[in-house]
N, CA, C and O atoms as CSV, one atom per row, in Angstrom:
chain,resi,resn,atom,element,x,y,z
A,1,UNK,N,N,11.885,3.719,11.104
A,1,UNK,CA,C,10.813,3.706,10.119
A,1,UNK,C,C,10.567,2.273,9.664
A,1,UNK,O,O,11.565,1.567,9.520
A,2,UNK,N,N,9.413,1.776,9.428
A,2,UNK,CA,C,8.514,0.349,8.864
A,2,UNK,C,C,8.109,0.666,7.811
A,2,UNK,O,O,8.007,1.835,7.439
A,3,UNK,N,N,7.833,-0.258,7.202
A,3,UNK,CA,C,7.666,-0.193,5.566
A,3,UNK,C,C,6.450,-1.279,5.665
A,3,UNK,O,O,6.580,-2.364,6.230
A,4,UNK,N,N,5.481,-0.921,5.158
A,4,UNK,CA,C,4.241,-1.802,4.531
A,4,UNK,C,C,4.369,-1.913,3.102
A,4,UNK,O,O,4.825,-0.959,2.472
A,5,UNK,N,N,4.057,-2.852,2.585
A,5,UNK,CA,C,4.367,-3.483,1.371
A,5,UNK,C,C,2.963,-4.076,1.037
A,5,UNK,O,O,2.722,-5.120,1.645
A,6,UNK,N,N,1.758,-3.522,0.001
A,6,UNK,CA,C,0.750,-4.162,-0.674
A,6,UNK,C,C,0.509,-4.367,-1.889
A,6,UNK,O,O,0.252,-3.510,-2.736
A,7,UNK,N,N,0.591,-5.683,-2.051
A,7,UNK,CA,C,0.185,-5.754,-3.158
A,7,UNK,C,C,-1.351,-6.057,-4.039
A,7,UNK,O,O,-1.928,-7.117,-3.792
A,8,UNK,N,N,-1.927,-5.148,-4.992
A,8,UNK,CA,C,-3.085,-4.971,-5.384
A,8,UNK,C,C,-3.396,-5.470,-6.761
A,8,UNK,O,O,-2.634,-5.907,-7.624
A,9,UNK,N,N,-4.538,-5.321,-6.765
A,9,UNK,CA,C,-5.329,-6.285,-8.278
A,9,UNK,C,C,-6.460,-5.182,-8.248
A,9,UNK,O,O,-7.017,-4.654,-7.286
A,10,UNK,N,N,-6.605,-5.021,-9.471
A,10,UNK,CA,C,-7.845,-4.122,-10.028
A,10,UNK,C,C,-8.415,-4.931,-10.759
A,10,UNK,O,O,-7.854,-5.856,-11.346
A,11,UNK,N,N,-9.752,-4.627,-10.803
A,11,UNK,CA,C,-11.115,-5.202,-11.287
A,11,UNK,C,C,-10.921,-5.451,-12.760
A,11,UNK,O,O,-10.198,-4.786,-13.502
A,12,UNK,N,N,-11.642,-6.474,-13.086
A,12,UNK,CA,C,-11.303,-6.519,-14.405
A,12,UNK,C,C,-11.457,-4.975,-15.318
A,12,UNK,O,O,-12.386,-4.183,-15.161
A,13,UNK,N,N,-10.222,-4.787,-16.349
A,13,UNK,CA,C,-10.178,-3.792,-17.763
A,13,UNK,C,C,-10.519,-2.472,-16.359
A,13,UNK,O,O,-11.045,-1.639,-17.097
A,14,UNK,N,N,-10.548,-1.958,-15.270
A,14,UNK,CA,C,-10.093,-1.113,-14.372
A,14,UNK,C,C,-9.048,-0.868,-13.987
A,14,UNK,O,O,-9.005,0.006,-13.121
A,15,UNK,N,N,-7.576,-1.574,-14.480
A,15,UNK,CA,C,-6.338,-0.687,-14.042
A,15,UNK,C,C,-6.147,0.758,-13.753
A,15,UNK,O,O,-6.021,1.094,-12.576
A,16,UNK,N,N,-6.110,1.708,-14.756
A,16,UNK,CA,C,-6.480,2.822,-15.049
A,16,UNK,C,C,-7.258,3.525,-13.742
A,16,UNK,O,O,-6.887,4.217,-12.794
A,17,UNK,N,N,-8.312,3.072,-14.120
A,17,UNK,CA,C,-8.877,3.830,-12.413
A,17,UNK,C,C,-8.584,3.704,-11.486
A,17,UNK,O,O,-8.927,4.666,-10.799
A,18,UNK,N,N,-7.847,2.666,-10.732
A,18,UNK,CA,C,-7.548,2.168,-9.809
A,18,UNK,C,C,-6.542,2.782,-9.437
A,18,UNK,O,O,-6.645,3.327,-8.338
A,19,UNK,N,N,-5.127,2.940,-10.233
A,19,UNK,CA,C,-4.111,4.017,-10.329
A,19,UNK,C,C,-4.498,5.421,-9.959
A,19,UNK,O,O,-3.766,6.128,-9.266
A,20,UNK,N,N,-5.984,5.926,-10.562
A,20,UNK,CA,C,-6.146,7.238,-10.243
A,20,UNK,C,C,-6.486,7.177,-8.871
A,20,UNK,O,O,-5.892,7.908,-8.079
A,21,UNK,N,N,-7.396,6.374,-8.478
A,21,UNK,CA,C,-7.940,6.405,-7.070
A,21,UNK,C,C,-6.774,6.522,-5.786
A,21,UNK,O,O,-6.628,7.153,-4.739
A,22,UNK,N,N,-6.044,5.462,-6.609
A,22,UNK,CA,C,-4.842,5.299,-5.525
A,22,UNK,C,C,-3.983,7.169,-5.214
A,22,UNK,O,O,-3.647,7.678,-4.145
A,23,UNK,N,N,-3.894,7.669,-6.483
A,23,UNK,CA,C,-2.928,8.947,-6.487
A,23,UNK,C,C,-3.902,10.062,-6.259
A,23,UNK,O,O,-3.425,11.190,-6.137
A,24,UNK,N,N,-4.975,9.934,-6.198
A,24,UNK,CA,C,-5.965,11.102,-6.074
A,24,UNK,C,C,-6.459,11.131,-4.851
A,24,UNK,O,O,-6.511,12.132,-4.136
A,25,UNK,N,N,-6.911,9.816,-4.519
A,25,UNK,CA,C,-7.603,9.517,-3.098
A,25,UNK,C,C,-7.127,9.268,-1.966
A,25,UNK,O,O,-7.103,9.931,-0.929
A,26,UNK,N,N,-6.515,7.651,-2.385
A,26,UNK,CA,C,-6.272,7.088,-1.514
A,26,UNK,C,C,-5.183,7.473,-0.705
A,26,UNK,O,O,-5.316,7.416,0.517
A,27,UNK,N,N,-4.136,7.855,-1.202
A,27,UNK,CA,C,-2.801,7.989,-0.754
A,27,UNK,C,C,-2.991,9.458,-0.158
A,27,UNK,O,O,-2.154,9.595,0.734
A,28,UNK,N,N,-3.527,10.253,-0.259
A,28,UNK,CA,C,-3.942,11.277,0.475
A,28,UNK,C,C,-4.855,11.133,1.860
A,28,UNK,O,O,-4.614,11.985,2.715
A,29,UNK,N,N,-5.802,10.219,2.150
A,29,UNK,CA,C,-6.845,9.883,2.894
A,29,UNK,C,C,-5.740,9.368,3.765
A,29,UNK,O,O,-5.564,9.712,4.933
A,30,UNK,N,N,-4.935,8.423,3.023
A,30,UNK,CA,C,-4.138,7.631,4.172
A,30,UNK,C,C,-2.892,8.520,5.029
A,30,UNK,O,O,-2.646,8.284,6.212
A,31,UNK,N,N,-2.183,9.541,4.246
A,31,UNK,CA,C,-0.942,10.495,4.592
A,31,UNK,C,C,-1.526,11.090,6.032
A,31,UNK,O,O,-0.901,11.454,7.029
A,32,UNK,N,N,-3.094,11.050,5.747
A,32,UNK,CA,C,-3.603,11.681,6.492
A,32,UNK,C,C,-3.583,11.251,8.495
A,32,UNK,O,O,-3.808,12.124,9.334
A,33,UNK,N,N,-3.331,10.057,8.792
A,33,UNK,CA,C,-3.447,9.094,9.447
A,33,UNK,C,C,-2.225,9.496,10.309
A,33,UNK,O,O,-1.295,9.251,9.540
A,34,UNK,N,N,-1.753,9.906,11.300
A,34,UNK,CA,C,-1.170,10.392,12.033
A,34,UNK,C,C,-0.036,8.887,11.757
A,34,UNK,O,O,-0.571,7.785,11.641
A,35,UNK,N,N,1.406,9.009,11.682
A,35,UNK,CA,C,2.120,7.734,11.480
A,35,UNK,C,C,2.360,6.967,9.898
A,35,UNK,O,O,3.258,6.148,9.704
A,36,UNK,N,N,1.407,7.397,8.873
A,36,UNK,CA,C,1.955,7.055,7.622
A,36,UNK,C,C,2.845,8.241,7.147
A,36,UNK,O,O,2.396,9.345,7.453
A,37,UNK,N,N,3.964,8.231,6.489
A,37,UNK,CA,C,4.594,9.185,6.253
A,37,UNK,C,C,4.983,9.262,4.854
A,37,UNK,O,O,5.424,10.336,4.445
A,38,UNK,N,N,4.901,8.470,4.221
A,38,UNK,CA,C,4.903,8.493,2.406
A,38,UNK,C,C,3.929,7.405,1.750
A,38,UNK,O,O,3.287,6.521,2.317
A,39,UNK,N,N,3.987,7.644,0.733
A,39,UNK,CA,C,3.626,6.260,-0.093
A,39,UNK,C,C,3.784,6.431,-1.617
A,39,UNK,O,O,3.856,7.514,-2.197
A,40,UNK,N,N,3.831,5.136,-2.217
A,40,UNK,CA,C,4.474,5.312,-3.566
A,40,UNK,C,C,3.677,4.170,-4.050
A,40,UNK,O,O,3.218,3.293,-3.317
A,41,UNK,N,N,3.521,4.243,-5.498
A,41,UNK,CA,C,3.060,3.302,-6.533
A,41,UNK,C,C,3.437,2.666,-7.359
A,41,UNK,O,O,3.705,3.262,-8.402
A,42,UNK,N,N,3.622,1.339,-7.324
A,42,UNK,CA,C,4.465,1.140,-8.616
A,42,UNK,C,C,3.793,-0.174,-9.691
A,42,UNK,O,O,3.187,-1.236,-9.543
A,43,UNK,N,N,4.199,0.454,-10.537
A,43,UNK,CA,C,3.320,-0.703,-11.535
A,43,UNK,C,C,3.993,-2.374,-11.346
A,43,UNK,O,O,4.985,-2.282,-10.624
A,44,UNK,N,N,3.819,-3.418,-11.651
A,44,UNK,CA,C,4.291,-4.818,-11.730
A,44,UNK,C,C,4.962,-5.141,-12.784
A,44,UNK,O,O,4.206,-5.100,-13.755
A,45,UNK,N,N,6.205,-5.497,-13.122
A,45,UNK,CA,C,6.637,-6.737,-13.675
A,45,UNK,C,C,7.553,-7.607,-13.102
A,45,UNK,O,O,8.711,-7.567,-12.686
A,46,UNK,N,N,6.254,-8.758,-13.269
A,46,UNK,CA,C,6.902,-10.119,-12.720
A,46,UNK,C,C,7.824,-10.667,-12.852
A,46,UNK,O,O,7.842,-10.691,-14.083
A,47,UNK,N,N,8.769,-11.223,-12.528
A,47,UNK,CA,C,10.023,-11.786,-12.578
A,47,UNK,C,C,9.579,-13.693,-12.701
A,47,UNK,O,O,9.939,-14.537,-13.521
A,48,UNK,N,N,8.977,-13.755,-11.898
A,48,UNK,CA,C,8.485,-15.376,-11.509
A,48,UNK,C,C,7.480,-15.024,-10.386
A,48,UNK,O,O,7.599,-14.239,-9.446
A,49,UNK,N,N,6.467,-15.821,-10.749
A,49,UNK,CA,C,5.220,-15.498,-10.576
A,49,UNK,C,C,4.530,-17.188,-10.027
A,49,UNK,O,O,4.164,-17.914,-10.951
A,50,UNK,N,N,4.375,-17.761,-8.523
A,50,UNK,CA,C,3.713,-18.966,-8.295
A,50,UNK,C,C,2.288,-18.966,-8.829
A,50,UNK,O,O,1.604,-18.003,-9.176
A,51,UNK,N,N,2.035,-20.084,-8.818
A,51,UNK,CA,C,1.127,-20.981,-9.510
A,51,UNK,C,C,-0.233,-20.768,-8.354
A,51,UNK,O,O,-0.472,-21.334,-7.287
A,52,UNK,N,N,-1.057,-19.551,-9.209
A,52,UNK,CA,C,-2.177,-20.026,-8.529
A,52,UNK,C,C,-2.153,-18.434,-7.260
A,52,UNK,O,O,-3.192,-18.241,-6.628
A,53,UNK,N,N,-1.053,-17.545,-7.050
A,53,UNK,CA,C,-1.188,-16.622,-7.146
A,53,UNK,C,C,-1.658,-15.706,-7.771
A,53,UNK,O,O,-1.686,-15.896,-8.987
A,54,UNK,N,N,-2.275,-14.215,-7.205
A,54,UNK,CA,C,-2.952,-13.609,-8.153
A,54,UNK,C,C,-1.781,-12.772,-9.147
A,54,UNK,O,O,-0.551,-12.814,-9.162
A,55,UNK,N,N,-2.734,-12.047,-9.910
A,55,UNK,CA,C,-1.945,-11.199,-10.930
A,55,UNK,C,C,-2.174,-9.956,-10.649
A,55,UNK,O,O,-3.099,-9.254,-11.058
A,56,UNK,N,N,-0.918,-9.557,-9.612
A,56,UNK,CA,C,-1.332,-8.448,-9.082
A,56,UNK,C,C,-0.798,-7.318,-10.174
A,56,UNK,O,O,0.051,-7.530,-11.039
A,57,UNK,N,N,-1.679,-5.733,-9.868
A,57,UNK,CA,C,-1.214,-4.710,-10.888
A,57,UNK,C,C,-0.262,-3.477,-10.485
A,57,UNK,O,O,0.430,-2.779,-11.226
A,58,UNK,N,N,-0.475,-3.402,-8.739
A,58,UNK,CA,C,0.231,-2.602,-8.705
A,58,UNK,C,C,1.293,-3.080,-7.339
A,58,UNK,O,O,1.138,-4.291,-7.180
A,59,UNK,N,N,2.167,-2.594,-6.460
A,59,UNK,CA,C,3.171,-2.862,-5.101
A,59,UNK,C,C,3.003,-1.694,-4.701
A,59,UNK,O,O,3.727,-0.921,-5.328
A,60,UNK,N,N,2.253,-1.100,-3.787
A,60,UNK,CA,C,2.195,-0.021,-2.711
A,60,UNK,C,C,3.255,0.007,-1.557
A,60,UNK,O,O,3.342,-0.919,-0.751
A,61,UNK,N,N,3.844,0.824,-1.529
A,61,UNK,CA,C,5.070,0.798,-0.792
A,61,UNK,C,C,4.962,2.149,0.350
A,61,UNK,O,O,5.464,3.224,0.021
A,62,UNK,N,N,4.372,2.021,1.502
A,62,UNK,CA,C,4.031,2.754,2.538
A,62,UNK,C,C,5.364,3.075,3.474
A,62,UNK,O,O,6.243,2.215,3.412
A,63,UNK,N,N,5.632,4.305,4.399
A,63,UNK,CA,C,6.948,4.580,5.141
A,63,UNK,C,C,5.609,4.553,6.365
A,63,UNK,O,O,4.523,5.098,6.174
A,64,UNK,N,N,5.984,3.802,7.607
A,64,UNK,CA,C,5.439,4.316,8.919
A,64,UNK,C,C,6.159,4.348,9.993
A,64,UNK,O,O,6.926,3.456,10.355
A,65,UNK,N,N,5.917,5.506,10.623
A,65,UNK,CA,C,6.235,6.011,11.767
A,65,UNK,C,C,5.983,5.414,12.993
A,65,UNK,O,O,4.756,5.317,12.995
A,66,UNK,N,N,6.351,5.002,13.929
A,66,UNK,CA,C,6.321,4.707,15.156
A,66,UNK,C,C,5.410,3.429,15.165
A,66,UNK,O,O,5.214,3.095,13.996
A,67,UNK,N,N,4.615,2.369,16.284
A,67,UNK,CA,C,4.214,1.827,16.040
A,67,UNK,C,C,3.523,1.388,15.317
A,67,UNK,O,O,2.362,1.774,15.454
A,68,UNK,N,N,3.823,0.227,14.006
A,68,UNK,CA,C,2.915,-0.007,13.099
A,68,UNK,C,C,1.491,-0.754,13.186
A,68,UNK,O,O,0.557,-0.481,12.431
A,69,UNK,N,N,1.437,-1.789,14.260
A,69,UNK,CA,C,0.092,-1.941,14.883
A,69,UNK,C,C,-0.528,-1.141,15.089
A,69,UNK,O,O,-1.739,-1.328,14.972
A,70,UNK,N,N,-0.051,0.128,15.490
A,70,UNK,CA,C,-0.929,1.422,16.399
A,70,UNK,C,C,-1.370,2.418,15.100
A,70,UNK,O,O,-2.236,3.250,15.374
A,71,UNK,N,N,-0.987,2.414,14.062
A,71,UNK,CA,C,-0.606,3.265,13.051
A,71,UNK,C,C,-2.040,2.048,12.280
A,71,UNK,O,O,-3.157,2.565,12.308
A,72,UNK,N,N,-1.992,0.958,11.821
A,72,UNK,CA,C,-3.042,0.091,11.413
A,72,UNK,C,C,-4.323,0.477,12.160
A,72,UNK,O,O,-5.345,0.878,11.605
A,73,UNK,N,N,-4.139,0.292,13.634
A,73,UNK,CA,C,-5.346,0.174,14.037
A,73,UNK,C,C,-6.412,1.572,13.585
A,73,UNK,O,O,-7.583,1.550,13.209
A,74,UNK,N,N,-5.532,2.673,13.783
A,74,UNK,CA,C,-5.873,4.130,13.622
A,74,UNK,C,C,-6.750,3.842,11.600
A,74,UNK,O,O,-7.701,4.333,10.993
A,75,UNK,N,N,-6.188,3.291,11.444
A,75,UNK,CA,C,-6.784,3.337,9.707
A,75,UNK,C,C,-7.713,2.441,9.260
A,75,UNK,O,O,-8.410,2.390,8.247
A,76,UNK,N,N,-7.595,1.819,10.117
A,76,UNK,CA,C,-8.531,0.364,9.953
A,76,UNK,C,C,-9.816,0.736,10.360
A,76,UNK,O,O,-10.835,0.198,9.926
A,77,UNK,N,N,-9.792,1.853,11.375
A,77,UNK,CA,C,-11.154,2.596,11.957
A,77,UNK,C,C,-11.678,3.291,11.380
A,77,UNK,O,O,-12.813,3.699,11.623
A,78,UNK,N,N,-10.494,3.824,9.819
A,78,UNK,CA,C,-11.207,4.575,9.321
A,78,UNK,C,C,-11.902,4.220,7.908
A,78,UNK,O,O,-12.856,4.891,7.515
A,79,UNK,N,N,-11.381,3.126,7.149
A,79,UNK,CA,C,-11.457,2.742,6.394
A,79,UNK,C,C,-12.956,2.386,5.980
A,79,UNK,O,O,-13.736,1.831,6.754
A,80,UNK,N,N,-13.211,2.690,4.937
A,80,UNK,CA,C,-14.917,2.474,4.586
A,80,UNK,C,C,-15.420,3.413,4.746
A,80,UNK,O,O,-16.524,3.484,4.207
A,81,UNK,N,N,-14.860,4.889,5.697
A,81,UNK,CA,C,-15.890,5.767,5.851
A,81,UNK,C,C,-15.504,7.191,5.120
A,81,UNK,O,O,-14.548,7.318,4.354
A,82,UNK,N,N,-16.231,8.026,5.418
A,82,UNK,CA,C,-15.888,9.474,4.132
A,82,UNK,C,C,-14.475,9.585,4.475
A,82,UNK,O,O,-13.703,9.531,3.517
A,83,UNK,N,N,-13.856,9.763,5.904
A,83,UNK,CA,C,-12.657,10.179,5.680
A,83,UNK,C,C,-11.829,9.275,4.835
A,83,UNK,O,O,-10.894,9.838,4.267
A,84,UNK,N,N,-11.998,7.696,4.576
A,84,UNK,CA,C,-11.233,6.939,3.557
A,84,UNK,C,C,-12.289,6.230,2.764
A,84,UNK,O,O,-12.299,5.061,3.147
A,85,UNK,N,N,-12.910,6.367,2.112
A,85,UNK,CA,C,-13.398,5.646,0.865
A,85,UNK,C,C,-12.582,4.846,0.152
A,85,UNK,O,O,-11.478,5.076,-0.341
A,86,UNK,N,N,-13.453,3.594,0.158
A,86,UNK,CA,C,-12.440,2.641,-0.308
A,86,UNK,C,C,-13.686,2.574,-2.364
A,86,UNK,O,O,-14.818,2.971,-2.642
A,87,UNK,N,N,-12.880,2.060,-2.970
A,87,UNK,CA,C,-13.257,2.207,-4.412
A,87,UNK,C,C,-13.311,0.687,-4.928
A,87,UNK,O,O,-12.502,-0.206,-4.678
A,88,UNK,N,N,-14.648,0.613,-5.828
A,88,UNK,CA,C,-15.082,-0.441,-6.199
A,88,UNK,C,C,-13.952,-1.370,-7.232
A,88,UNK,O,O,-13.957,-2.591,-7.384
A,89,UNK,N,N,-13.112,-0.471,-7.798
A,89,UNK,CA,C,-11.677,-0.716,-8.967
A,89,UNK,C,C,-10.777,-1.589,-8.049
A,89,UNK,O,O,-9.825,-2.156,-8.585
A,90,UNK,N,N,-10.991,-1.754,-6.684
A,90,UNK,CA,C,-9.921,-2.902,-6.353
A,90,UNK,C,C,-10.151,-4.137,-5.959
A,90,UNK,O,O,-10.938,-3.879,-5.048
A,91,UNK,N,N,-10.055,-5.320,-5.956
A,91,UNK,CA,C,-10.095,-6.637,-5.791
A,91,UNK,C,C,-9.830,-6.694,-4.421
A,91,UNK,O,O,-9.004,-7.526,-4.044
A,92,UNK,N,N,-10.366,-5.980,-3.620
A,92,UNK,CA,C,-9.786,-6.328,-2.399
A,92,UNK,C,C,-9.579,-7.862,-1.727
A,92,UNK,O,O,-8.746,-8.069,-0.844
A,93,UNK,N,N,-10.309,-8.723,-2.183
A,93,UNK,CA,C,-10.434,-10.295,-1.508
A,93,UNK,C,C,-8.735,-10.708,-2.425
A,93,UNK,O,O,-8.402,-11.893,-2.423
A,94,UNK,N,N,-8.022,-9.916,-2.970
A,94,UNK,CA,C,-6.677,-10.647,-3.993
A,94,UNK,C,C,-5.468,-9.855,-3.252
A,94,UNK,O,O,-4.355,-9.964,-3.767
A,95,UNK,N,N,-5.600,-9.094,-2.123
A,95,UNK,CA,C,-4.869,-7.919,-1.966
A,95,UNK,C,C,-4.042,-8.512,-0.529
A,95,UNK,O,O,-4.601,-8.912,0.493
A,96,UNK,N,N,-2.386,-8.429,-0.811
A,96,UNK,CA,C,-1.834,-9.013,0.033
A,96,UNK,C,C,-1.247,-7.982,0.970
A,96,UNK,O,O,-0.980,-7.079,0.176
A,97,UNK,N,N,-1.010,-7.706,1.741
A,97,UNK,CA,C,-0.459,-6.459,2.843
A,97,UNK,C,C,0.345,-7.136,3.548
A,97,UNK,O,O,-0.199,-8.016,4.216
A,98,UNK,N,N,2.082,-6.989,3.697
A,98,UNK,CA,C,2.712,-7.270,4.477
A,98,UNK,C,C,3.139,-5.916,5.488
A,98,UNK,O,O,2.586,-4.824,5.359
A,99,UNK,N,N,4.147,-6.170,6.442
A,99,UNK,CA,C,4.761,-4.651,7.520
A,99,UNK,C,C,6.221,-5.427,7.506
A,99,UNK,O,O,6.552,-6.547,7.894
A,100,UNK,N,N,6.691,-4.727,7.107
A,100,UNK,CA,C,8.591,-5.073,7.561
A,100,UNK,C,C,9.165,-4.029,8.338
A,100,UNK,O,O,9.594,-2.903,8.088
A,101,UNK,N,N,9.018,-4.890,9.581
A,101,UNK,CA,C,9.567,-4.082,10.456
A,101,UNK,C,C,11.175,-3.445,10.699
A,101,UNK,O,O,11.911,-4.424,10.576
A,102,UNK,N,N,11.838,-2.483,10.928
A,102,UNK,CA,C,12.599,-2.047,11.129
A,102,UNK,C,C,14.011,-2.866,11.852
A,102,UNK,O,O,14.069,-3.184,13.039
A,103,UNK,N,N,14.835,-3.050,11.077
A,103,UNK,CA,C,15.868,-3.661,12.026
A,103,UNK,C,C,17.214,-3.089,11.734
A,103,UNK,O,O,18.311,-3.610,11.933
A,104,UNK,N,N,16.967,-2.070,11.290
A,104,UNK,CA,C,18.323,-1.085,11.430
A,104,UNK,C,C,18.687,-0.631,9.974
A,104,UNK,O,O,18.173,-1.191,9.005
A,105,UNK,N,N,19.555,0.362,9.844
A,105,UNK,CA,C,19.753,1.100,8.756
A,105,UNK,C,C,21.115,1.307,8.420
A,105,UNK,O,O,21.676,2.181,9.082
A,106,UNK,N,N,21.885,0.639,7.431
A,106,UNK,CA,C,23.169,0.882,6.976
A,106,UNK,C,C,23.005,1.306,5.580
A,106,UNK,O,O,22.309,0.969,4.623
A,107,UNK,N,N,24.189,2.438,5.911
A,107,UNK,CA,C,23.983,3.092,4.445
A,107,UNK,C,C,25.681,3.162,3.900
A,107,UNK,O,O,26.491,2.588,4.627
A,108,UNK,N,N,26.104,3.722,2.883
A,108,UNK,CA,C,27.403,3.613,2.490
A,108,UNK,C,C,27.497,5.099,2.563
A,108,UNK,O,O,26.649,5.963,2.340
A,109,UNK,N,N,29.490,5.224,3.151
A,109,UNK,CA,C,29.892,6.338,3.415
A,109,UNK,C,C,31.214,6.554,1.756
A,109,UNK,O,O,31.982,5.768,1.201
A,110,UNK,N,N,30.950,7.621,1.589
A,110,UNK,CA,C,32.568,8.136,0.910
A,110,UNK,C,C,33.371,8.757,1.535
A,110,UNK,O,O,33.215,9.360,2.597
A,111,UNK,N,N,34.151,8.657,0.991
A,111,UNK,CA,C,35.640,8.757,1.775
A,111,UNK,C,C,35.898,9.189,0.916
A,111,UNK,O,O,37.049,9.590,0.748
């Protein structure tokens, strides 16, 4: 499993909606996408914050399945149209999207 990591900015005094869109809409439109397999929302607080970065509001934290290029491309086709409506509440030109790819999984055992 790959993990996409975005971080988002809502329109000015639009937080609020943007949150709904994300839990009403978006994250449903996207589950939808053969290869995303969760997603989660989480609000921001900054720890240390560079100069001249945005002020982002929320960290979208995506699980994907099998190739994540292949899994992008599939959404990227869809994006803008009825099956994903994208919503005027996000800053998209501020919106950073990373993919961390998979390099293995250690977990702790009890004994």
């Amino acid at each position: 499993m790959h993990k996409m990591m975005v971080l988002a900015k809502a329109a000015d005094g639009r937080v609020e909606e943007l949150a709904q869109w994300y839990d009403r809409q978006h994250f449903n439109d996207l589950l939808a996408v053969p290869g995303f397999v969760s997603a989660e929302r989480h609000t921001l607080m900054p720890v240390k914050h560079p100069d001249g970065a945005p002020q982002w509001d929320f960290m979208l934290i995506y699980e994907i399945d099998g190739d994540p290029m292949t899994v992008l491309r599939s959404m990227g086709g869809l994006m803008g149209t009825e099956k994903m409506p994208m919503s005027d509440t996000l800053e998209s030109q501020s919106t950073l999207s990373l993919i961390g790819i998979s390099q293995g999984l250690v977990t702790a055992s009890i004994i």
